[in-house]
N, C-alpha and C positions, 0 to 999 in steps of 0.2 A: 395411092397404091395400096389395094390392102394386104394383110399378113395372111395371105391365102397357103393353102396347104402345098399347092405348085410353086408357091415364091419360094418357103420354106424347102422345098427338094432343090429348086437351081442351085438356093443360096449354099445350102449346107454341101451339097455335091463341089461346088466351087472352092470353097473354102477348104475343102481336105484335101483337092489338088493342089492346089497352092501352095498349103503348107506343107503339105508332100514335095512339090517341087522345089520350094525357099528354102528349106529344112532348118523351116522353122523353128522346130524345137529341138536342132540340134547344139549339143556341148559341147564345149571344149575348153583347153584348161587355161585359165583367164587369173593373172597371180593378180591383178587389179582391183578383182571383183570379190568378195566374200561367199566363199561355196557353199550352197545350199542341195540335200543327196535325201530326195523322196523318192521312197520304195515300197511295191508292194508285194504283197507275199506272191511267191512262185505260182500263177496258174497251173494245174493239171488240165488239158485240152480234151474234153469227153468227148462223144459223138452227138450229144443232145446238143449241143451250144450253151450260149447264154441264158438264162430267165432272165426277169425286172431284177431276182434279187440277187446274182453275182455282180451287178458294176456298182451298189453302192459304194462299197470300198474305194472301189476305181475312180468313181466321182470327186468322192469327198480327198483324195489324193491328189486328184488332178487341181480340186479347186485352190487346194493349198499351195499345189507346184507353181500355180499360176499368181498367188498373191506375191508369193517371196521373188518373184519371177519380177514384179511389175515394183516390189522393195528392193531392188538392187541386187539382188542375189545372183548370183552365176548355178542355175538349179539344174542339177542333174536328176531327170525323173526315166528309166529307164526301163522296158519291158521283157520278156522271153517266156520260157515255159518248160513246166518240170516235167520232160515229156518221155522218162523212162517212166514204167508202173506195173502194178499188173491188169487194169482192167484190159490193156491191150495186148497185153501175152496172152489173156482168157481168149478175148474175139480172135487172138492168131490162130488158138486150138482149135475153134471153134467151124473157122471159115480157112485156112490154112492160106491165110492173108500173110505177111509179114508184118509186122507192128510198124515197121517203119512207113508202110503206105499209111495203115489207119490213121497214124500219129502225123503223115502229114495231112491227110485229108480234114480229121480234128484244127488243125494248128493255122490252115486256111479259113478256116469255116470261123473259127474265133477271131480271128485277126478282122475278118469282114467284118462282124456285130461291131469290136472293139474299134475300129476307122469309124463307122457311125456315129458314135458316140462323143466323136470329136475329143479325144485325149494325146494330151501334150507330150506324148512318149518321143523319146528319140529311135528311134527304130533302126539308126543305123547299127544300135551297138545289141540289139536285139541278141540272146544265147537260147540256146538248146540243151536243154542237160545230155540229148543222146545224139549231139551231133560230137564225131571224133575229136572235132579241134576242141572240143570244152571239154571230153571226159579225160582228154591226153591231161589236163594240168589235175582231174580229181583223181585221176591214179598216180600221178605224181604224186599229192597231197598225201594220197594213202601209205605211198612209200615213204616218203618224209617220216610219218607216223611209225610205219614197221622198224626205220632204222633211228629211232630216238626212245629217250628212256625216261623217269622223272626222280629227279635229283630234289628229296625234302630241304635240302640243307639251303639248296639255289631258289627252291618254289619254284622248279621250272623244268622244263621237256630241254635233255641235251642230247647230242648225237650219240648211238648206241657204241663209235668205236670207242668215246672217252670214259663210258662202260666198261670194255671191254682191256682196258691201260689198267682202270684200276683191277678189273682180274686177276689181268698180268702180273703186277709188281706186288696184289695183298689179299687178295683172292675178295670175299663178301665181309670177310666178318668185320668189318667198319662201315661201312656201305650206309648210307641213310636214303634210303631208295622204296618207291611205291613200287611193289612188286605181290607175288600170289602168297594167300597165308604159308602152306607148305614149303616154301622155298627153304630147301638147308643150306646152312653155313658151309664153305670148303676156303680151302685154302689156297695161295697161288699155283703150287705146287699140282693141286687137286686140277685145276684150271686148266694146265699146259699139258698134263697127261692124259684130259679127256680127248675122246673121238670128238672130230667135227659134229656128228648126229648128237653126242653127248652133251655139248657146247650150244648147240641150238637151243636144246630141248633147256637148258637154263638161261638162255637168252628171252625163252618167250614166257618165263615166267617178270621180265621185268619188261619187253614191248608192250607198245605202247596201243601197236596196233598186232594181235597176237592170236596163234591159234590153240585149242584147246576145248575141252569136255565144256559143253554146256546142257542144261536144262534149255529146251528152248517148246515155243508150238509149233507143232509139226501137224499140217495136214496132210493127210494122205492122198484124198480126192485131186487136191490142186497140186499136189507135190512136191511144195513147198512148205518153208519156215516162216512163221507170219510173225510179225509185230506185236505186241499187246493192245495198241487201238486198232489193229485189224481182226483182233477176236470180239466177239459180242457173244456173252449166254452161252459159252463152249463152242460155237459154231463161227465161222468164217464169213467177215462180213459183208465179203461177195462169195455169194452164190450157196450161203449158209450151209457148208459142209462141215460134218463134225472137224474138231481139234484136238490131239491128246498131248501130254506134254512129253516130251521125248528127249533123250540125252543124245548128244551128235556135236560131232568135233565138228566145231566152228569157229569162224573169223570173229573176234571183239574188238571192240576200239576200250580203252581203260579209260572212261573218261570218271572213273572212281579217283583218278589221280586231284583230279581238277575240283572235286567234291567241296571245299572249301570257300575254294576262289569264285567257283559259280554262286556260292551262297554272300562271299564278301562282295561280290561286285554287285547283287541287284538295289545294294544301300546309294550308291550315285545313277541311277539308273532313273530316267523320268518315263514310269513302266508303270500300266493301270497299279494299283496295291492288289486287289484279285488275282492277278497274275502272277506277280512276284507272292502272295502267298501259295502259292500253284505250284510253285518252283519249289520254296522252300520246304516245304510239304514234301514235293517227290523227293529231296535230296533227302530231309529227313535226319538232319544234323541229332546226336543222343550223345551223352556224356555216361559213364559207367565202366563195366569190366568185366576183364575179359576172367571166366571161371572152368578148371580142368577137372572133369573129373573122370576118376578110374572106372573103364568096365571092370566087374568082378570076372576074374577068372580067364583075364584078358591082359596085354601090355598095350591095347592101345585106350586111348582117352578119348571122349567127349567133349569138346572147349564148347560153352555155347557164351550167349555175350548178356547181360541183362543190364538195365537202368538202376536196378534195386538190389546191390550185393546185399542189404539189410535184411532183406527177408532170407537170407541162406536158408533160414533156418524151418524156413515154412516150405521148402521143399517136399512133394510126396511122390513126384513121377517128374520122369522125362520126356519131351517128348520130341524124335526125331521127323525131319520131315521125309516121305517116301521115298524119293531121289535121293537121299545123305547116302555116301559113300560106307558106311560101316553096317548101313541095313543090311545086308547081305553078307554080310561079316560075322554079327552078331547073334542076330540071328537063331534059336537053338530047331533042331531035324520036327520038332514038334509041331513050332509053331510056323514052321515054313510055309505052309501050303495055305495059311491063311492069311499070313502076310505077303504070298505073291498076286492072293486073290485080290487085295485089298489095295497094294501097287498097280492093278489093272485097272484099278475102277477110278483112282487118282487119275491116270492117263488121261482118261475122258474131261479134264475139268482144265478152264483156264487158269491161271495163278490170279488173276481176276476175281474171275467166281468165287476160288475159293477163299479169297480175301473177304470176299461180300458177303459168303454165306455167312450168318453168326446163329442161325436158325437149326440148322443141322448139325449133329455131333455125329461122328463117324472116326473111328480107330482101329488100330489092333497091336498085340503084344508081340512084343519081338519074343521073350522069353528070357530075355536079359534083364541083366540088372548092373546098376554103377552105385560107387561108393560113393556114401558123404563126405566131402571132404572137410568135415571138422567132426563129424558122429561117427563115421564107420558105417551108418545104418544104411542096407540094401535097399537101393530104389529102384522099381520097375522101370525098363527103357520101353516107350509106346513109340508107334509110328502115329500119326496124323495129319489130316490135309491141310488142316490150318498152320502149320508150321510149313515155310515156302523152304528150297533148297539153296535160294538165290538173294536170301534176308538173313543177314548176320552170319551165323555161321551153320545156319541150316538145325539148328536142335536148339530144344528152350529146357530151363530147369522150369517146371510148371508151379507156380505158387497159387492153388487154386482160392486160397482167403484172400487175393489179391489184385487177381484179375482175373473177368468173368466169362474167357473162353477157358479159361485152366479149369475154372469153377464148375462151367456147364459139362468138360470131360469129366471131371472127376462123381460128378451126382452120375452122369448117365453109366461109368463101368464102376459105380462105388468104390470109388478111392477116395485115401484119405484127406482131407479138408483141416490140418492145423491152423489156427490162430497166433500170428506176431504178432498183433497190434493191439495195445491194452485196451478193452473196451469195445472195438470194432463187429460190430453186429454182421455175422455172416450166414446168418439163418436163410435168407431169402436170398444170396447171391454176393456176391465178390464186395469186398470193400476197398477199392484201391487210392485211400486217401494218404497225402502225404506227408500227413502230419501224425500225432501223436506220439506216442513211448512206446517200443517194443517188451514184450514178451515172449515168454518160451526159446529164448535165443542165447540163453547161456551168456556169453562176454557183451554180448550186447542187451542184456535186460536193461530198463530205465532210460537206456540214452533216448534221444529225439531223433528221429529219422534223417533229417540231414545231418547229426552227430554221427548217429549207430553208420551210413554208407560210408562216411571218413573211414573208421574204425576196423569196416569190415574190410575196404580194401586194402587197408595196412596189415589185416592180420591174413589177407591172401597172399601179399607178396612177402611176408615174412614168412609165413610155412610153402612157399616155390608154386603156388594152387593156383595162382591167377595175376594180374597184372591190371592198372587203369586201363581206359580205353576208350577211343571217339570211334565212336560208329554210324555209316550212315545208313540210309533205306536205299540210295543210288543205288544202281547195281550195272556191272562193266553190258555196253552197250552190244549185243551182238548184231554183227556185219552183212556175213554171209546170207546169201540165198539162192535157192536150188532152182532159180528162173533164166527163164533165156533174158529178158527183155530188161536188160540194167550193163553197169557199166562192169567191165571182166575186171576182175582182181587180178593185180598186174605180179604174179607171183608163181615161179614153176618149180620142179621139188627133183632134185638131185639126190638120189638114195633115200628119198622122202625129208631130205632136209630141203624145208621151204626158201624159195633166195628171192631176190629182187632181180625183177628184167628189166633190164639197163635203162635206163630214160634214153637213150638216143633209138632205140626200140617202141617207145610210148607214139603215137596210143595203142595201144593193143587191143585190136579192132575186134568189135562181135564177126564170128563168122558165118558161114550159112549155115546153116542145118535142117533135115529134109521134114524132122516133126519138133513140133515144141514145147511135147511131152518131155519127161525122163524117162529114161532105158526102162527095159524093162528089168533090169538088177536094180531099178530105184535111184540110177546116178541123175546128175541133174543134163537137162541137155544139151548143155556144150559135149558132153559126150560124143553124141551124134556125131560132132562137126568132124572131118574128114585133114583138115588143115589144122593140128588143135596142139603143135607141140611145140619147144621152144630149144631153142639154140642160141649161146650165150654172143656169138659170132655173128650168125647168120638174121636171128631176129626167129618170129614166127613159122614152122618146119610143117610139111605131111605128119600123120600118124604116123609111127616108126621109127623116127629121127629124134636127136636130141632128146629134152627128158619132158616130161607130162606136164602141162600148165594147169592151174586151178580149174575146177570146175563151175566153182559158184559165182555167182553175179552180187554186186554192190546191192545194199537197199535203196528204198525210193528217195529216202533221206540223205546221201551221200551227195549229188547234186548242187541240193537246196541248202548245204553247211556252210556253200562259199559265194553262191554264185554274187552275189552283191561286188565282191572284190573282182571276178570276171568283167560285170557290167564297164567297173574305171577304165578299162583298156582290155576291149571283146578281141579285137584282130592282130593282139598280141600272139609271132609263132615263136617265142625265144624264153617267155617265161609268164606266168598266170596274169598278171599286171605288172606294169613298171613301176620301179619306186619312185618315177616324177608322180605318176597316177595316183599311188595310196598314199602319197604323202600331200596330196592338192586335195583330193575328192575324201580322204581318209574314212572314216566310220558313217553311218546311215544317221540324217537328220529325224527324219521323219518317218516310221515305217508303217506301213494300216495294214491288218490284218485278222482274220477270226481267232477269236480267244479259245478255240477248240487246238489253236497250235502249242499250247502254253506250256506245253512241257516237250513232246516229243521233238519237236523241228527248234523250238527257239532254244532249247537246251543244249542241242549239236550244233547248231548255230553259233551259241556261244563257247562252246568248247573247241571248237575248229578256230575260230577267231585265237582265242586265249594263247592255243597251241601254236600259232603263226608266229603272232607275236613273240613268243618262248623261242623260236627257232630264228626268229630277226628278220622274216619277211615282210611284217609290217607295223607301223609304230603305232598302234593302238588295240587294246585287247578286249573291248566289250564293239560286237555290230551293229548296234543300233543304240545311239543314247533316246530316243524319244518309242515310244510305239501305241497305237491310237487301237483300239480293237472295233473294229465295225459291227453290228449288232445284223442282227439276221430277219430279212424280208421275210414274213409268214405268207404263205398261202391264203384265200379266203376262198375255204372249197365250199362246194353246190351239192346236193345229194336230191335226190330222188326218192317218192316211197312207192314200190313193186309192193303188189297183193301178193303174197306167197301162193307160186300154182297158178299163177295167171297172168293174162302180158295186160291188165292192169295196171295205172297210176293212181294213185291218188295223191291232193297236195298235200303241201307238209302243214295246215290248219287241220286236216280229216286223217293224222298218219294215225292216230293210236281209236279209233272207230275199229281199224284192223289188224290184221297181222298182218304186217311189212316186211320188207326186206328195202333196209336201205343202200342205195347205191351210188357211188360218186359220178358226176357228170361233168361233162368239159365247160369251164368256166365262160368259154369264148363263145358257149354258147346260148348264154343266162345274161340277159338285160337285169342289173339289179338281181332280184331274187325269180324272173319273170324268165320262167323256160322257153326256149322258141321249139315247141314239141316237131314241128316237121324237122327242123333240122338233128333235133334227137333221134328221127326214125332214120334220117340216115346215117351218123354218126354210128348208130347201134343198130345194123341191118337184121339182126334177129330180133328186134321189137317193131320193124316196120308197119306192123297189124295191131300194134299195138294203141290202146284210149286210154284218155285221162279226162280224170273225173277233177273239175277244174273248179275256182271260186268264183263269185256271184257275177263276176266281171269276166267270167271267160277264162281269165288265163291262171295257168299251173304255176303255183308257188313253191318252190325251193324251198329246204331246208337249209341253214349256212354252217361254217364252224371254222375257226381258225387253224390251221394244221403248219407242218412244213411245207413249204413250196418243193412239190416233188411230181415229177413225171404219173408216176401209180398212183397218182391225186388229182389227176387232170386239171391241178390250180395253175400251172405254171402260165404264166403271160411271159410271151416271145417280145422283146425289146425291139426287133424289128417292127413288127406290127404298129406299135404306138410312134416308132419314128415315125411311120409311112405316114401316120393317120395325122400326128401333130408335132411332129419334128422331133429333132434327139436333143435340143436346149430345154423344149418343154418338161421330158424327160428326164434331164439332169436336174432341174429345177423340183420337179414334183418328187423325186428319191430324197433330195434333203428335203425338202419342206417335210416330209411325213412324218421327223420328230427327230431326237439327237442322234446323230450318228451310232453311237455305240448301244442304242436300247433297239430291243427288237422289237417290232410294228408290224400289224398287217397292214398286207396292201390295201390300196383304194386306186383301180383305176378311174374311178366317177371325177375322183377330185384331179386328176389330170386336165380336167378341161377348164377349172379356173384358173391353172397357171398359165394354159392356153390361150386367156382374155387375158391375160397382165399381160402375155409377150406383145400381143394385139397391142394393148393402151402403152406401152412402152414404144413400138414402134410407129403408132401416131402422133406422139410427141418430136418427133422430127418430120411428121410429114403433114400438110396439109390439102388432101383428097390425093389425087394420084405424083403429086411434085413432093420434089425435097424441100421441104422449106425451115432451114433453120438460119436464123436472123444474128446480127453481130451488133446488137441491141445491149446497154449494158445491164445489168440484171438487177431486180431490185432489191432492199433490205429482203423481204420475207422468202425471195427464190434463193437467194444466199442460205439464208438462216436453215432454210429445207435441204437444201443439198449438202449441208457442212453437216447439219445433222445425223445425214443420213452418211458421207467418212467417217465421222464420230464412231456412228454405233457398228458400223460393215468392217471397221478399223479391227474394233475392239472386238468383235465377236469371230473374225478370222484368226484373231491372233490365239481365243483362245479355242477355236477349233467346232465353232457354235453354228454351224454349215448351213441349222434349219432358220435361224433366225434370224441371218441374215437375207433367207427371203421375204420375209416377214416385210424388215426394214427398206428392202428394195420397193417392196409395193406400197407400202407407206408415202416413199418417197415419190413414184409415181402418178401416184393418185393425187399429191396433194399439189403436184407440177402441172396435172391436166385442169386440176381447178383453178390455179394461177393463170391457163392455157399460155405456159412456159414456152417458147422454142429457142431458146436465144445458147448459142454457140458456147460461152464460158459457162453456163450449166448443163449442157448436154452432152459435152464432151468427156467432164469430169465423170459425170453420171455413167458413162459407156465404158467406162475402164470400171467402176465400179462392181457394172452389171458380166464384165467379159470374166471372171472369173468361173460363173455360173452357168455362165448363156456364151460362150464363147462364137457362136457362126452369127447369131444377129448382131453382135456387137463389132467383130471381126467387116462386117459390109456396113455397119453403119459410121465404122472408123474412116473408112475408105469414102465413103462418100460426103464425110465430113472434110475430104482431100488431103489425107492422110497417104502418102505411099507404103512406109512402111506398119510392120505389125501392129493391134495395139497392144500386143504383150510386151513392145519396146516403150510404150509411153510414160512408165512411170507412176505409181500409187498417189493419186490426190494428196496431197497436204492439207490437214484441216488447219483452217484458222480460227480460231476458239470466240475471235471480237466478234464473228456472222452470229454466233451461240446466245451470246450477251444479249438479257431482256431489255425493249426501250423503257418499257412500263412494267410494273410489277399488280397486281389484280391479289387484293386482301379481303377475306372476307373479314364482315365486322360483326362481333358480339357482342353481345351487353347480358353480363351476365351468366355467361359463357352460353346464349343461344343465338344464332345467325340470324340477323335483322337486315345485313343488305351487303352489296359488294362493292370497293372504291380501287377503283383505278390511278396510280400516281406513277410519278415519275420515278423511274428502277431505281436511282442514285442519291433520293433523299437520306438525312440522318432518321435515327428513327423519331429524335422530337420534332422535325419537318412529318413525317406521317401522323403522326398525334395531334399534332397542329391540323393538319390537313382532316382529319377524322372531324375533330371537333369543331370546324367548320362546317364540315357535311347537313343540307336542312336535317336530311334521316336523323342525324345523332341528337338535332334541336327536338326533334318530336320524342326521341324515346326519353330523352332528360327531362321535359318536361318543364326548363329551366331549372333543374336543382345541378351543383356542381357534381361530377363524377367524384369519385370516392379515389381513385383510381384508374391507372392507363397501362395495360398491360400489349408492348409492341414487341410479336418475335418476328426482326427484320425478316420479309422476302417470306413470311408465314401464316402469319395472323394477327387480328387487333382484337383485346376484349377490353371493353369499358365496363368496368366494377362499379357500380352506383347505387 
């Protein structure tokens, strides 16, 4: 029976019914069993589908789900999809669709490629991030947040009314509490005589989840607040419309609280180190202090924060960043009009860019000026973009001998440039070393740099001027967004005091609305919606009733912070999972994912976890101990050369004979580098008339180049296609063969068709011509020795996550079975479990026909026996002299004077002796023999 391309459609169609109807890989909570919980990252469901390169991930997840599956593990590997966003709020604007149709036609269309593919999900417990019943438990979540605070003294999130006790009975001023720098001191007294509105307004300076003035990017085009990795180059990176950065009351989560704990926890974490350097970087941990100084002519201060109180003294300018709240304060009537010029033109730029740029110096003077706080002497206050509003405390004392953006402002509006550091060459640019002796610093001449920072900030807090201080680069995460298509902030505002809608209210459903634009006043548009008010009683009200619910929607990130803890118990309606659930399946074993997540999602990820914990709904506070980063499928795009002017080709050996214009072409329809030009004419119906000037053989050569695998590249290979052509095991098989998981590789579909011929020689090993024929024959030494070998290495190379090379060692094993012409029952069965973690539908019918009823994912991981491994004979080459004269076969088990003996019996070794005695006998058991003579 051969492995024909129709067998491969029966068998695999068969098998995902099956295990669709056995459910199969369905979990459940087994105290017997040791749990094992692979995860992968949250799909977003597009409208394009799959490529070859979204299921690596998938694969190499599945293959592991499946090892620990057949190790005894009770493995929960479960699926869903983070199906709130905005590309489908765009297409609602677009086509006046609702996203919930797009989003399920998306979630269809994926689900089909992902059944192909044969993965071990359990699908009952499948989640939605924008189906009601899963967003009812993240607007809980969020309120959880809104009514909790974080208590230093505890290291931990406690509920906001135990807050609100200590108000009562001592007001703040003992308080050790993560709260806004501004926050002032009051007294109980102060507390009990505020207005409710009054009482809020200092409640959210310590929530956790809290609203308040931010710096945020605001497009205008899309109408929304975007993300930092949804800007690219000031522009928006769907549908690249400008960005400006804009101030607007919004929703934050404070995960500056957690700034610590995120950085102490990735030390027990089995997390790539790239990663965890990734993280520690954003968070951005700095030791130093905090420094006040006087505007002149002003009662308010300056605090900015620096690493270097040592250099005070190198101070020659300040500089605010355009957003700081006292620009506008400070300000003098002079310099106005240049400094709002120069506020406008900031707008335009990411906090991104302006991180990036180090090229462009761009300022302006406020016309103020702030005192030294140890000279008196007047320093200019500058505005500049390189100072962010959202990093430290928004304004830097500038030490331009010290550090070479201070440096590069100060050459280009010539200001002054002092030297601290004795000796420090600052001719050509900033010396920011941290060593040597200060000078020009008055109390700190002589000392050593880490002496003089002691020094200086004892002599801050002794004259009241500054304080130590830990600071980080985190910065409080904002919430809020001005989109229809996310989950509603479950919060409505009673005389503009924000409240909590009751949880027996939850979920607080999107409503309709007739466009899904904002108003035209620029609200977001839940505006629109007709139904959109709340009632503390009633629930949800008409317009008119009750008081105004939020406008703004959740990010795409609020979802994706928890759903893992959903997956333990999806069809829970009483509470987000049970604690039988997180306390069986508790934290993520395994998780695969792109290392493009490594700060934004896996950061909120772990902050939401951490917070759970704090609040006692689950006993463990990091979500994944392990996490694997899959590396990224390239494209291998085709290009064309067009004569400029003309519906001329020519190939890519004759492209620079002219002037070209090169052009990408559809991969599917390039044999190798071998265009099939008719079907380019229709492909591209305005070159229909089009000729090509081809090579000596006729056909037009392609030019190639490795790229992204991206649609606007016409590289993309459809996963379906190569199922249809060679099945989805072949497929599983050739994604890890193409190299390790986590390095990124071009594709190659050519080499698809040699794993094509291994599944073939794999499944003739149990068959001979169109019969089953596998034999109950016992097996001999060398079919043992080949199959235990090939446990040995698929053992060891699953365990450590080596996906490709245990293809490697499967075909190893096969080939040297078909040369034995192996079929005997206790080697092929072994072998079939081996091979089903890769190849799961061949293996799955060849279990079955070996008369198996049940799965072979029930059967259990081979046991290697190590004595099949054991040489009978050991094979030494012999030297004399130390050069190889011949090679002697003995028995594995001799001593090594039994091989030397044996040596010396050898005719070979009579003839090179010559008859004279060896000098010497040099035996490295089980390596080599050299006769010294």
């Amino acid at each position: 029976m051969e492995y024909s391309a129709d067998l491969i459609r029966q068998i695999e169609e068969k098998w995902r019914k099956k295990w669709q109807q056995d459910k199969t890989y369905s979990a459940k909570i087994n105290s017997e069993k040791p749990k094992h919980y692979v995860l992968d990252m949250f799909p977003y469901p597009s409208g394009a589908g799959l490529h070859v390169g979204h299921p690596l991930g998938y694969i190499a997840s599945d293959i592991h789900a499946r090892f620990k599956r057949l190790q005894g593990y009770n493995v929960l590997h479960p699926m869903g999809y983070d199906a709130f966003g905005l590309p489908a709020e765009q297409y609602a604007i677009q086509t006046g669709q609702h996203p919930a149709v797009t989003t399920e036609q998306n979630i269809k269309r994926y689900r089909e490629q992902l059944d192909r593919l044969g993965f071990s999900f359990d699908w009952d417990r499948e989640v939605r991030t924008c189906d009601p019943e899963y967003y009812k438990w993240t607007q809980w979540i969020f309120l959880q947040l809104f009514n909790s605070w974080y208590c230093k003294d505890a290291d931990k999130a406690l509920p906001i009314s135990e807050l609100i006790e200590v108000f009562e009975q001592e007001g703040n001023k003992n308080l050790n509490a993560v709260c806004d720098e501004d926050t002032e001191v009051f007294a109980a007294e102060d507390w009990k005589n505020a207005s409710e509105s009054e009482k809020e307004t200092i409640l959210q300076k310590y929530r956790l989840a809290y609203l308040s003035e931010a710096v945020v990017n605001w497009c205008p085009e899309l109408g929304t607040v975007l993300a930092n990795d949804e800007v690219k180059d000031g522009v928006s990176e769907r549908g690249g419309f400008p960005v400006e950065q804009k101030k607007m009351k919004q929703w934050s989560m404070r995960i500056t609280a957690y700034a610590q704990r995120l950085l102490d926890g990735l030390d027990k974490l089995d997390w790539p180190d790239a990663i965890k350097e990734v993280q520690r970087n954003w968070i951005g941990r700095s030791q130093g202090a905090a420094i006040w100084f006087d505007v002149s002519g002003s009662d308010r201060k300056i605090e900015v924060f620096t690493t270097r109180p040592d250099t005070i003294f190198g101070v020659s300018f300040m500089v605010l960043a355009p957003e700081h709240e006292l620009v506008q304060e400070i300000t003098t009537d002079e310099q106005h009009s240049e400094v709002e010029k120069y506020i406008e033109q900031t707008k335009k730029r990411s906090e991104r860019d302006r991180m990036a740029d180090v090229k462009n110096v761009s300022g302006a003077f406020t016309g103020a000026y702030a005192e030294h706080p140890f000279t008196g002497e007047q320093i200019p206050v500058w505005i500049g973009d390189y100072v962010l509003a959202g990093y430290g405390t928004g304004a830097i004392m500038a030490v331009p001998s010290g550090d070479q953006r201070d440096w590069d402002f100060a050459k280009h509006f010539d200001l002054p440039v002092p030297n601290v550091i004795e000796g420090a060459d600052i001719s050509e640019g900033a010396n920011d070393q941290k060593s040597g002796k200060l000078t020009n610093s008055q109390f700190l001449d002589g000392l050593k740099v880490k002496d003089a920072i002691k020094k200086a900030i004892g002599a801050l807090i002794e004259k009241g001027i500054g304080q130590k201080k830990i600071n980080y680069k985190l910065r409080d995460a904002v919430f809020g967004r001005q989109r229809y298509w996310g989950e509603p902030i479950p919060v409505y505002y009673e005389n503009g005091v924000p409240k909590s809608v009751r949880t027996e209210h939850l979920p607080l459903e999107l409503p309709e609305v007739e466009s899904y634009l904002p108003t035209k006043d620029g609200e977001p548009p839940l505006k629109r919606a007709d139904k959109w008010n709340y009632d503390p009683e009633r629930g949800v009200v008409p317009n008119g009733e009750g008081f105004p619910l939020e406008l703004t929607t959740m990010p795409g990130w609020a979802g994706s912070s928890w759903y893992f803890l959903r997956y333990e118990d999806p069809n829970n309606s009483e509470e987000f999972a049970s604690q039988e659930a997180v306390n069986y399946w508790k934290n993520v074993d395994f998780y695969m994912g792109g290392a493009e997540h490594g700060t934004g999602h896996l950061l909120y990820f772990r902050f939401w976890t951490k917070f759970l914990k704090d609040r006692g709904h689950i006993p463990f506070d990091e979500p994944a101990q392990k996490l694997t980063n899959q590396g990224m499928i390239q494209g291998d795009s085709r290009f064309v050369y067009r004569v400029e002017g003309s519906n001329e080709f020519v190939t890519f050996s004759k492209r620079k004979e002219y002037k070209t214009q090169r052009l990408h072409v559809d991969v599917n329809i390039v044999d190798g580098d071998k265009l099939d030009t008719e079907a380019f004419k229709k492909w591209r119906p305005e070159f229909k008339d089009a000729s090509f000037l081809t090579e000596e053989d006729r056909t037009y050569k392609c030019g190639s180049e490795v790229e992204k695998m991206s649609k606007s590249k016409f590289n993309v290979i459809n996963p379906d296609d190569l199922c249809d052509q060679y099945g989805a095991d072949a497929l599983r098989l050739h994604e890890m063969f193409l190299g390790p998981v986590e390095m990124h590789k071009p594709w190659n579909t050519q080499g698809i068709d040699g794993v094509s011929k291994f599944l073939k020689r794999f499944w003739r090993l149990f068959h001979s011509g169109d019969e089953f024929s596998v034999i109950e024959e016992k097996p001999t030494k060398d079919e043992l020795k080949v199959l235990h070998t090939c446990i040995k290495a698929m053992t060891e190379d699953l365990e450590k996550d080596s996906f490709n090379t245990c293809v490697s060692n499967l075909m190893i094993c096969v080939n040297e079975l078909s040369s034995l012409k192996c079929n005997k029952r206790e080697i092929l069965e072994p072998l079939s479990i081996l091979a089903s973690c890769h190849a799961p539908h061949i293996t799955e019918e060849l279990w079955e026909k070996l008369g198996h009823k049940s799965s072979i994912m029930d059967a259990g991981w081979p046991q290697l026996k190590e004595e099949y491994l054991t040489e009978d004979e050991i094979e030494y080459p012999v030297s004399f002299n130390g050069k190889k004269r011949f090679s002697l076969k003995v028995d594995a088990n001799l001593s090594k004077d039994e091989v030397e003996k044996a040596v010396l019996e050898h005719e070979r070794t009579g003839q090179q002796l010559k008859g004279n005695e060896p000098k010497k006998i040099i035996v490295v058991p089980g390596r080599i023999v050299n006769v010294v003579h």
